[in-house]
C-alpha positions as CSV (number, residue, x, y, z in Angstrom):
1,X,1.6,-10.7,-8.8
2,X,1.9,-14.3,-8.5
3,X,-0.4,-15.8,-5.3
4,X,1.7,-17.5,-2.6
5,X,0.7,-20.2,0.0
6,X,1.9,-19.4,3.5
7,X,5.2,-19.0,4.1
8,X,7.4,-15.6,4.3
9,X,8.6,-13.1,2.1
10,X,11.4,-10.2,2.5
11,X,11.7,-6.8,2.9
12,X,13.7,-5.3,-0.5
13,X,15.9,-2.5,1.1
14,X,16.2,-0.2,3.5
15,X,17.3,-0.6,7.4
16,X,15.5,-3.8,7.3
17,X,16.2,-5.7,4.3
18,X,16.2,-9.6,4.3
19,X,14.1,-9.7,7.3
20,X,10.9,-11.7,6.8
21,X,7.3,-11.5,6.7
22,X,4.7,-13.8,7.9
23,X,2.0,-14.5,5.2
24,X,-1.4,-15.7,6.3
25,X,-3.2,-18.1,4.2
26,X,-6.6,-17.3,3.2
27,X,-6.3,-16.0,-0.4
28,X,-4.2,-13.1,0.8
29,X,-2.1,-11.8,-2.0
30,X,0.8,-10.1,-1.0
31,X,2.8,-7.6,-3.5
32,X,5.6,-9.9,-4.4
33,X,9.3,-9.0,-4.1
34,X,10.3,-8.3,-7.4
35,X,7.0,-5.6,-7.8
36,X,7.8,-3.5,-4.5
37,X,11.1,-3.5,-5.9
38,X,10.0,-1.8,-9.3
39,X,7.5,0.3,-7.4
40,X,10.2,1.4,-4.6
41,X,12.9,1.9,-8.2
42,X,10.7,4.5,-9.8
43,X,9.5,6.0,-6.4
44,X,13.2,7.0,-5.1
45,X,13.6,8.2,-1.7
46,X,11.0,7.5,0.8
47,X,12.3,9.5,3.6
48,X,10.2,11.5,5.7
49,X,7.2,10.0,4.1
50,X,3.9,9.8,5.5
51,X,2.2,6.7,4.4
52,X,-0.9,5.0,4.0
53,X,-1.9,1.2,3.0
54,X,-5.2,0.4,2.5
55,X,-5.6,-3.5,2.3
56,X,-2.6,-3.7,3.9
57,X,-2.5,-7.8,4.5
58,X,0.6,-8.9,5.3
59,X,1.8,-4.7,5.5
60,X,4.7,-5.7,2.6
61,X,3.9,-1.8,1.0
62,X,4.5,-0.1,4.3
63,X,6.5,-2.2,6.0
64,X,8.5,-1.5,2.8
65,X,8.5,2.1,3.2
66,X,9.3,2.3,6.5
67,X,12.5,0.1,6.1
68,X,13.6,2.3,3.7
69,X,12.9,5.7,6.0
70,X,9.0,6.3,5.8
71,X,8.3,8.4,8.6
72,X,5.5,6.7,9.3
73,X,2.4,4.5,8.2
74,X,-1.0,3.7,8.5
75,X,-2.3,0.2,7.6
76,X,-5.8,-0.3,7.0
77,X,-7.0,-4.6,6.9
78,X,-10.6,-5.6,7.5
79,X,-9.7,-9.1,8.0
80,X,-8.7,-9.8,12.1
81,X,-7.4,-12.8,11.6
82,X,-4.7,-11.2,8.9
83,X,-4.8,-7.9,11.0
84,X,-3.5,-10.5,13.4
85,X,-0.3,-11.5,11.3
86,X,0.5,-7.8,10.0
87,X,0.6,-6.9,13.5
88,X,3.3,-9.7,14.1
89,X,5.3,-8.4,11.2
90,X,5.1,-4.5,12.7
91,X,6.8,-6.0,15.8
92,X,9.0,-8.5,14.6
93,X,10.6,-5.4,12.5
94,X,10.4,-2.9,15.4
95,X,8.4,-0.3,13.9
96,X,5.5,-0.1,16.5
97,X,6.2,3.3,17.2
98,X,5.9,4.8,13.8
99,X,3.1,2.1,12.5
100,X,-1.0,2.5,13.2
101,X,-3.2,-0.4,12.5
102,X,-6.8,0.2,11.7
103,X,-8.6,-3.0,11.4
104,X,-12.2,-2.0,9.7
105,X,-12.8,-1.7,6.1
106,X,-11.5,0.9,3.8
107,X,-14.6,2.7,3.5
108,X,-14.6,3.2,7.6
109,X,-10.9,3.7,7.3
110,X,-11.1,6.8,5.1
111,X,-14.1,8.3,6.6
112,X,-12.3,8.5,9.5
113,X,-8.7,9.5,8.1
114,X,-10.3,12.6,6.8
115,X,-12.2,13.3,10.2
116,X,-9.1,13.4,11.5
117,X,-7.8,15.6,8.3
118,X,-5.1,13.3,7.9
119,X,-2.9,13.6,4.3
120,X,-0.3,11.1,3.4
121,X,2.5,11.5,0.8
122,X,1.8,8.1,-0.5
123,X,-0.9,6.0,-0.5
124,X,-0.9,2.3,-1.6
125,X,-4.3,0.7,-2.7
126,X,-4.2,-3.2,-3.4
127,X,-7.5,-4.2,-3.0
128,X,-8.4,-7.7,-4.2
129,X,-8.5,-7.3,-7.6
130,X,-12.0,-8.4,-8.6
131,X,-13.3,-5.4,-5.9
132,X,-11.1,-2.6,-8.1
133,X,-14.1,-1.4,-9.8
134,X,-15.8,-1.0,-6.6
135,X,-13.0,0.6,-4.9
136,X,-12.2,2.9,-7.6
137,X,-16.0,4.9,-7.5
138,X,-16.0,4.4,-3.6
139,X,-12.3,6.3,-2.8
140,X,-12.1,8.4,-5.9
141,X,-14.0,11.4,-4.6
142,X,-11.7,11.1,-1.7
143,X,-8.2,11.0,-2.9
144,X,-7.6,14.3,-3.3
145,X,-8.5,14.8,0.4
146,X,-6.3,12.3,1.5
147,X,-3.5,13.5,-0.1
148,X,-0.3,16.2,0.9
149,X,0.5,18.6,-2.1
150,X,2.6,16.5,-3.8
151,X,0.9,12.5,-2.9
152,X,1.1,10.0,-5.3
153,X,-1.6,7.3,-5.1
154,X,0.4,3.6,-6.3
155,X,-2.2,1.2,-7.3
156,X,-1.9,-2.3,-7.7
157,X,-4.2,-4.0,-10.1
158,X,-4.5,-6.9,-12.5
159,X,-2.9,-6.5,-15.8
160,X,-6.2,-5.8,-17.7
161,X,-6.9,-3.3,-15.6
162,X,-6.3,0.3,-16.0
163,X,-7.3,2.4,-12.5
164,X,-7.3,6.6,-12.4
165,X,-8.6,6.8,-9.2
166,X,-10.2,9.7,-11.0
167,X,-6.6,11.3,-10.8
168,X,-3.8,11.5,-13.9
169,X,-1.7,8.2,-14.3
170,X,2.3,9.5,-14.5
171,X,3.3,5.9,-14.3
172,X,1.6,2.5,-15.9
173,X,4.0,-0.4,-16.0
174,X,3.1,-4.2,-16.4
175,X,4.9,-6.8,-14.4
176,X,3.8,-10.6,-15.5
177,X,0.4,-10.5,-13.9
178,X,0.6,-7.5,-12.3
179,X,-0.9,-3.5,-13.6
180,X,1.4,-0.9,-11.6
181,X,-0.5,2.3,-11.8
182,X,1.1,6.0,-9.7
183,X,-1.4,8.7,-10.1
184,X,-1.3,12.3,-8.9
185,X,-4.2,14.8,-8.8
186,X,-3.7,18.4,-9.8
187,X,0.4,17.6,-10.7
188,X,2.4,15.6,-13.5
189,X,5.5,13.6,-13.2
190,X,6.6,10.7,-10.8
């Protein structure tokens, strides 16, 4: 995905689509219009959906789903300052009420997701992409924890790249920059 200066991007689809996002500078990347698009395509119907975004920034993954009838989502973003601006974009859409913010690292996050014995259906990791490596042996043992019966992991990643998560890719699409990886553990298909 293509990096943008500060400014505003849209949601896609769903209840609220056209509405804007506020984009924090800082070298915060957020998943461009045209790849949540693809990524939303190929994952049809959100509804119900338990969700969780890890390196959330500016939220655009979740705040995604949940226009387009996510039950509900959890967005993890270490930064406060960015945690700051996602939490403007929760309210200015209105979905306080099915959104949780955690603002500590993913590591943290995780740890305590699985205290909790939380499982999402979905679960979107765009981490910056030079800490992919990193991420990928840290959350790997994890995953399958994190996950309901049927959860799909969506990784975002640079072209070059090509994350399993230690899972089974179903889905590996480029988009200019941009590696689009969906990976299931224990099933096949999208």
């Amino acid at each position: 995905m293509s990096a943008r200066a500060p400014g505003r991007i849209r949601i896609v689809a769903g209840l609220r689509k056209g509405h804007r996002l506020k984009v924090p500078g800082g070298g915060v990347r957020p998943t461009s219009e045209k790849v949540r698009e693809a990524i939303f395509d190929v994952l049809g119907s959100v509804t119900g959906l338990s969700v969780l975004d890890l390196f959330a920034g500016t939220g655009a993954l979740g705040l995604e789903a949940l226009s387009r009838g996510a039950a509900r989502s959890v967005f993890v973003e270490a930064d406060p300052r960015v945690a700051d601006v996602l939490r403007e974009n929760i309210w200015m859409l209105g979905f306080q009420e099915k959104s949780q913010l955690l603002v500590v690292g993913y590591h943290d996050a995780v740890r305590a997701l699985l205290q909790r014995q939380e499982e999402f259906d979905l679960l979107f990791i765009d981490p910056p992409y030079r800490m992919l490596d990193q991420v990928e042996k840290t959350l790997s043992p994890f995953l399958p924890a994190l996950l309901s019966a049927n959860g799909l992991v969506v990784v975002e990643s640079d072209r070059a790249l090509r994350p399993t998560m230690g899972g089974t890719p179903v889905f590996d699409r480029i988009y200019g920059s941009t590696r689009v990886t969906m990976i299931r553990f224990g099933r096949s298909g999208v």
